[in-house]
DRENMIDREN-979628 format. One record per residue (C-alpha): residue in one letter; x, y, z. Coordinates in steps of 0.5 Angstrom, whole numbers, padded with zeros to 4 digits, always signed. Layout:
AXYZ...
END
This chain:
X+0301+0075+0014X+0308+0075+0018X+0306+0071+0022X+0303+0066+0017X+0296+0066+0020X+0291+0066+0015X+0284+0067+0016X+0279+0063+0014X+0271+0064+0014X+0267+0059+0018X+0263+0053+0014X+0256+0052+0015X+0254+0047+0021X+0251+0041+0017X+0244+0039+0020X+0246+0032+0021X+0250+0034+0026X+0245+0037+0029X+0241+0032+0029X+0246+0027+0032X+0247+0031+0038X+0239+0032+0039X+0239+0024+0039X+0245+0023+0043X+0242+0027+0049X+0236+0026+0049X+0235+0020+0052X+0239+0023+0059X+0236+0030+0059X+0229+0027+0058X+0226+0025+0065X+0223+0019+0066X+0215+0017+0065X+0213+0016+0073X+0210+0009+0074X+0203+0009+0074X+0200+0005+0080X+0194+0002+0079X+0189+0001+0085X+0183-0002+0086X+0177+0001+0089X+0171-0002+0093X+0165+0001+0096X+0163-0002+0102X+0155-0001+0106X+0152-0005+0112X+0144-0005+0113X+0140-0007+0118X+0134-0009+0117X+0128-0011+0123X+0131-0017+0126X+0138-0019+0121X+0143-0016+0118X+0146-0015+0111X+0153-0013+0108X+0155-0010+0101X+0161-0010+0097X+0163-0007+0090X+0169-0008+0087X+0172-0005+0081X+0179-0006+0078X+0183-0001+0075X+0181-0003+0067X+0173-0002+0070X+0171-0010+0071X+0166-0010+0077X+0165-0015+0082X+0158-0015+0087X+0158-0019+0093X+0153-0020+0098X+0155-0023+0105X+0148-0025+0109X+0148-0024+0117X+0145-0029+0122X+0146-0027+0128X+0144-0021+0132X+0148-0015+0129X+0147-0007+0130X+0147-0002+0124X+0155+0000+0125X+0157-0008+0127X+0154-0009+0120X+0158-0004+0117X+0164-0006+0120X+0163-0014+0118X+0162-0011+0111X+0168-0008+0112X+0172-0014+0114X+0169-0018+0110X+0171-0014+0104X+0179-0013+0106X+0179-0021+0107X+0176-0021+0099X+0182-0016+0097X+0187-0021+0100X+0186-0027+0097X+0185-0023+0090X+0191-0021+0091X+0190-0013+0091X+0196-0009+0094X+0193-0003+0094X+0186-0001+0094X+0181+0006+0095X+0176+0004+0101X+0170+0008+0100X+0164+0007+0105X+0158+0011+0108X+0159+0011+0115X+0162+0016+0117X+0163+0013+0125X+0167+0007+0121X+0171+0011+0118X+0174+0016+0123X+0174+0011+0127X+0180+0006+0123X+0183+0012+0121X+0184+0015+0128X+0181+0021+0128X+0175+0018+0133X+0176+0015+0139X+0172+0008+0140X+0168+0008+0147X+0164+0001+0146X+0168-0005+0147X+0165-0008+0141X+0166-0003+0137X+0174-0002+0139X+0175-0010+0137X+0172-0009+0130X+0176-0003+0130X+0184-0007+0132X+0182-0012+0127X+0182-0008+0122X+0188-0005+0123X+0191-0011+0124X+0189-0012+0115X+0193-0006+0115X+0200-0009+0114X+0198-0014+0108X+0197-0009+0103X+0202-0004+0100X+0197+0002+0100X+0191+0002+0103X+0186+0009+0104X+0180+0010+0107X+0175+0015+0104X+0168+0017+0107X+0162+0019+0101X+0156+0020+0101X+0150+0016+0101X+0148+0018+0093X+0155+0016+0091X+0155+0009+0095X+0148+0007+0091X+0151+0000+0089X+0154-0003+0095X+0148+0000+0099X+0143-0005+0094X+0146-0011+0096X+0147-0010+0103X+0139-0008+0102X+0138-0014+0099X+0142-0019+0103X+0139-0016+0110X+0132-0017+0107X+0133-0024+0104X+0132-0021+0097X+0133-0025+0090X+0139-0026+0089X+0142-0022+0082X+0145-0024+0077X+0153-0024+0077X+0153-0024+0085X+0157-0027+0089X+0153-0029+0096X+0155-0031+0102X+0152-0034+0109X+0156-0032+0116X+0153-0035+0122X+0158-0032+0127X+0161-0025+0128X+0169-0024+0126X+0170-0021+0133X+0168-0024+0139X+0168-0019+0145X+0169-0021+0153X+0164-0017+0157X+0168-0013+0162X+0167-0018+0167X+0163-0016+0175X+0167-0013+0181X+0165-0020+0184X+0167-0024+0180X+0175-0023+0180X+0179-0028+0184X+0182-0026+0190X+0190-0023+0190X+0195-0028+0194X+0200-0025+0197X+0206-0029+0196X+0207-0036+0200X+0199-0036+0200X+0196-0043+0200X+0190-0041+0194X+0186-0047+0199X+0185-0040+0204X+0184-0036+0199X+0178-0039+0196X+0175-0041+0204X+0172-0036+0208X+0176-0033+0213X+0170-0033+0219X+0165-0038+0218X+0159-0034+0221X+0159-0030+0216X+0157-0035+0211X+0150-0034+0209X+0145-0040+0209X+0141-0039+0202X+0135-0042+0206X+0135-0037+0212X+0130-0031+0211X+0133-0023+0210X+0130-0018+0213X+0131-0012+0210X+0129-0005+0214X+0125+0000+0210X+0126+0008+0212X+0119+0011+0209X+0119+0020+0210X+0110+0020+0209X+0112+0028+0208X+0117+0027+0203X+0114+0026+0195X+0118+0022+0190X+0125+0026+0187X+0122+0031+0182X+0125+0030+0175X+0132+0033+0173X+0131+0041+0168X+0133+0039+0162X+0135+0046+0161X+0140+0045+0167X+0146+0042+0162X+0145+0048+0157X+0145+0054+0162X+0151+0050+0166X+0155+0050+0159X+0153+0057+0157X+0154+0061+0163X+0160+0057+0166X+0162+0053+0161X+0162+0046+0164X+0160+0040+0160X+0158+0033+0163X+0163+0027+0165X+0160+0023+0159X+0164+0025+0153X+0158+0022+0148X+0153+0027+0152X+0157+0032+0153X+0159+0032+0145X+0150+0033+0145X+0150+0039+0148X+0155+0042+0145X+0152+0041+0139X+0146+0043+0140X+0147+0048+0145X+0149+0053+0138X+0141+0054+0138X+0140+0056+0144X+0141+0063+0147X+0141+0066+0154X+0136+0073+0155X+0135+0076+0162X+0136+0069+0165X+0131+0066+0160X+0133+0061+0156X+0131+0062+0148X+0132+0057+0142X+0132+0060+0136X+0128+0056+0131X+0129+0054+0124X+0125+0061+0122X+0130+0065+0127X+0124+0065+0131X+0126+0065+0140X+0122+0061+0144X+0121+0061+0150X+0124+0055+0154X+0119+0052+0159X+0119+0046+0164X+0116+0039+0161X+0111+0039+0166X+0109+0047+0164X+0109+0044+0157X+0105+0038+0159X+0100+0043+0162X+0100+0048+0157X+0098+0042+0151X+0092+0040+0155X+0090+0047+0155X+0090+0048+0148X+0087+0040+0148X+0082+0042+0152X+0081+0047+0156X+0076+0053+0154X+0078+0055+0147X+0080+0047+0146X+0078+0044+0140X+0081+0037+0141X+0087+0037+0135X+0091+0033+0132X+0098+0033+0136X+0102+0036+0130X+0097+0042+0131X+0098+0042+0138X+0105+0042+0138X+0105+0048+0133X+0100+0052+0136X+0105+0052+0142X+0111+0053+0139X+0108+0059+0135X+0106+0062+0141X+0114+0062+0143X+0115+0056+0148X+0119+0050+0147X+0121+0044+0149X+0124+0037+0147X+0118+0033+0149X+0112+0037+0146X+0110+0031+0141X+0111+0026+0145X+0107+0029+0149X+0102+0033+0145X+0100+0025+0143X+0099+0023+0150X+0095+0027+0151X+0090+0025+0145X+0091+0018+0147X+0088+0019+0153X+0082+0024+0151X+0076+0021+0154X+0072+0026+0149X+0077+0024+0143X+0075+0018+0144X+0068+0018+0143X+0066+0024+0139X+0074+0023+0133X+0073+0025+0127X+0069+0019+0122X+0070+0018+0116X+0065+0017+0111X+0066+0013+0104X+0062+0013+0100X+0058+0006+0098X+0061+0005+0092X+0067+0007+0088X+0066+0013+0085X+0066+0015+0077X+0071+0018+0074X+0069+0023+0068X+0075+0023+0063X+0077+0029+0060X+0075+0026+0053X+0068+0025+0055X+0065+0032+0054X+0067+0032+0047X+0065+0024+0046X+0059+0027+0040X+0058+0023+0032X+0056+0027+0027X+0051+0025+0021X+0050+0028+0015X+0047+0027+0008X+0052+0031+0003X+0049+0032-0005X+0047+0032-0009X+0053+0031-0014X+0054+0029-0020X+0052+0022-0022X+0058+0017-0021X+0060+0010-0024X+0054+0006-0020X+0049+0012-0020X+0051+0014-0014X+0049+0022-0013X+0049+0023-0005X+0054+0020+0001X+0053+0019+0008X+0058+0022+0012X+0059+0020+0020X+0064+0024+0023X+0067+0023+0032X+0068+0030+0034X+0074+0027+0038X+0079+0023+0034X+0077+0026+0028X+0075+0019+0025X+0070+0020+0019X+0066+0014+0016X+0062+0015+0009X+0058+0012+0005X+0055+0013-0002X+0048+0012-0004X+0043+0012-0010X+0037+0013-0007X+0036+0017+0000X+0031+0013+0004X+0030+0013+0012X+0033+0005+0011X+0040+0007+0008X+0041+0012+0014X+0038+0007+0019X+0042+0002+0015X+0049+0005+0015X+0048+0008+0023X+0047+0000+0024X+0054-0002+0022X+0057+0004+0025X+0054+0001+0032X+0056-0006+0030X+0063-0004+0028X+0065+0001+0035X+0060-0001+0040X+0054-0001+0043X+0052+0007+0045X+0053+0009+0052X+0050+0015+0056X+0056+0019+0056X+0055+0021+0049X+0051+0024+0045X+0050+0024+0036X+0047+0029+0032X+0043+0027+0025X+0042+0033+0021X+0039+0033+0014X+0038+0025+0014X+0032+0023+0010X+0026+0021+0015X+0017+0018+0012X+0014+0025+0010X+0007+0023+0006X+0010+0026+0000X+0016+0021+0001X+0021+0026+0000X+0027+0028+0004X+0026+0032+0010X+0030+0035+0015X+0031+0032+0022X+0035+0032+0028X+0036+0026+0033X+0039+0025+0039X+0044+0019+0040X+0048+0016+0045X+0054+0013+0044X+0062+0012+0046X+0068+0015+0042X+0070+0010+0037X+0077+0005+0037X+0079+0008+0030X+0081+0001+0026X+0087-0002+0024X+0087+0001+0016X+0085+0008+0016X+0081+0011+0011X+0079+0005+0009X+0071+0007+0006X+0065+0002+0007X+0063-0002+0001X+0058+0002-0004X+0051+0000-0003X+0045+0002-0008
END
């Protein structure tokens, strides 16, 4: 070239090169493995059982270590108090094993939306259990709670079974004894009771005494009371319970109490207004009628007692009303009322009558319960001289006895039945035994036919199977 350029192919690339490049990004391009953070699980449950109370705790580690604790309760406690000392108890156990982060799982649905905000506590007691919680929040780097169901919370549901029924102790389980709750709610104190507000510059020794003294009232003096009576005017009838439904049906008002209001609502999904009735729709898609408690009273004592009664039970009673198409919350109740305080229940109620003694069962085995007995032969003679065998079979357990004679004779026969009675038992009514072809006295002395009938047991076949009699001549 002019220019003294030359040109010059392209060399191959080296695979080392490859290889150092690869190696020397790698590590920057490559993100990093995230942390894995290990948590704890445990599974907490409360149980009240007749008058005392129990908790139950399960701890599982991230390696799947489980530890089972017990916490016994000695002092008057409901269901939920239960459950929120399990609880309590369990994030107490968690810190002082030093867990950070911990999966709370429980069954008690009350519980756990209450510490997760999404319930609102009414109760006092209920409201403190739950601010103590929250005050344990602050002492772990995660903490979560979960509500399970009850067949996923079996073990901690055991244990606090086990502790409110003052059970056992099980083996590799911690147990404690608490005699006093972890919360201590102050009852809201009576109207009465609160001090008088002193205004400033009071002196508190006016405060406390009474400003006119003729109102003081001397416990001894007697008080009078006037009592206005209206002799025309009965007793305040009873509230309707359909009054809540049809107000939130048709005007869509609920009651002040929110828990009661709650109710309604729920319930009212059930219920359906036609022409100014109100109707349930029963669990069959049914509509029923609602009635009064007092027209539903009247209406079971009809079917009671009145002219086609036949004083039933009071689940027929009750369904008999509500298959004609009439409803109402108390028909149970009532319906068992009313069969407690028959006259005629009372006298003519159903007796019963048990036989004077047990009575025996007949075992599906017992009609095939039947022995065998046969003489076969002759055969040929064999070492001993032996030319016919007895043969003894049980029809059910297929057990065969055997036994070779030289001679036939009514001895042999009567000797080898013998042994099979001494052997399996003596014989019962259940059974029967069939003889044929067994040798009996004739005048000839020859052998004749003959057929019997035995009673007897199955036979309890022996330890050594297939094991023959000894030969007899």
């Amino acid at each position: 070239m002019d220019q003294g350029i030359t040109y010059a192919p392209r060399t191959a690339i080296k695979s080392q090169v490859l290889a150092d490049f690869v190696a020397e990004w790698t590590e920057i391009q490559t993100p990093s493995a995230p942390e894995k953070q290990e948590y704890w699980t445990m599974h907490f449950d409360g149980s009240l059982m007749k008058a005392r109370a129990g908790a139950g705790l399960v701890f599982i580690s991230p390696l799947g270590v489980r530890m089972r604790y017990m916490i016994r309760l000695h002092f008057p406690a409901s269901n939920n108090v239960a459950e929120y000392e399990a609880l309590l108890n369990g994030l107490r156990i968690a810190i002082e094993l030093g867990i950070r982060r911990l999966d709370v799982r429980g069954d008690s649905q009350l519980v756990v939306e209450q510490v997760m905000k999404e319930w609102s506590c009414h109760d006092p007691k209920m409201a403190a259990y739950c601010n103590e919680v929250r005050k344990l929040e602050d002492k772990f780097d995660g903490l979560e709670l979960n509500h399970i169901a009850r067949r996923f919370n079996e073990a901690a549901d055991e244990l606090a079974k086990a502790a409110s029924g003052r059970k056992p102790v099980p083996d590799g389980v911690f147990i404690s004894d608490q005699f006093e709750p972890s919360v201590r709610c102050q009852e809201p104190g009576k109207v009465g009771d609160a001090p008088p507000v002193l205004g400033p510059g009071a002196d508190p020794d006016e405060a406390r005494a009474p400003s006119d003294p003729s109102l003081e009232v001397d416990p001894s003096d007697p008080e009078v009371m006037e009592i206005d009576t209206d002799p025309a005017a009965g007793p305040d009838p009873p509230p309707d319970w359909r009054t809540p439904y049809l107000d939130y049906l048709i005007r869509e008002t609920l009651p002040k109490d929110k828990t009661e209001a709650r109710r309604i609502a729920r319930r009212a999904k059930t219920f359906v207004i036609i022409n100014q009735e109100l109707y349930k729709r029963s669990h069959t898609g049914i509509l029923q009628r609602c009635i009064p408690i007092e027209q539903g009273r009247a209406l079971i004592h009809d079917i009671h007692a009145g002219a086609c009664g036949h004083h039933a039970a009071p689940r027929t009673l009750v369904g008999n009303a509500f298959r004609q198409g009439f409803y109402w919350p108390t028909a149970v109740a009532d319906a068992t009322h009313v069969v407690r305080t028959c006259e005629g229940c009372q006298f003519f109620a159903r007796q019963t009558h048990m036989p004077a003694q047990a009575l025996q069962t007949i075992p599906i085995t017992w009609p095939f319960a039947v022995w065998g007995l046969d003489l076969v032969g002759p055969f040929k003679k064999a070492p001993g001289g032996f030319t016919h065998l007895l043969v003894a079979i049980d029809k059910f357990s297929k057990w065969i006895e055997a036994r070779p004679i030289a001679q036939i004779t009514s001895e042999q026969a009567a000797r080898f039945f013998t042994d099979i009675i001494h052997r399996f038992g003596s014989p019962t009514p259940s059974s029967r035994t069939t003889a044929r072809n067994l040798p009996g006295r004739s005048s000839s002395g020859s052998a004749t036919t003959t057929t019997s009938e035995w009673t007897g047991r199955p036979w309890r076949t022996p330890a050594r199977m297939g094991r023959l009699n000894e030969p007899t001549a």
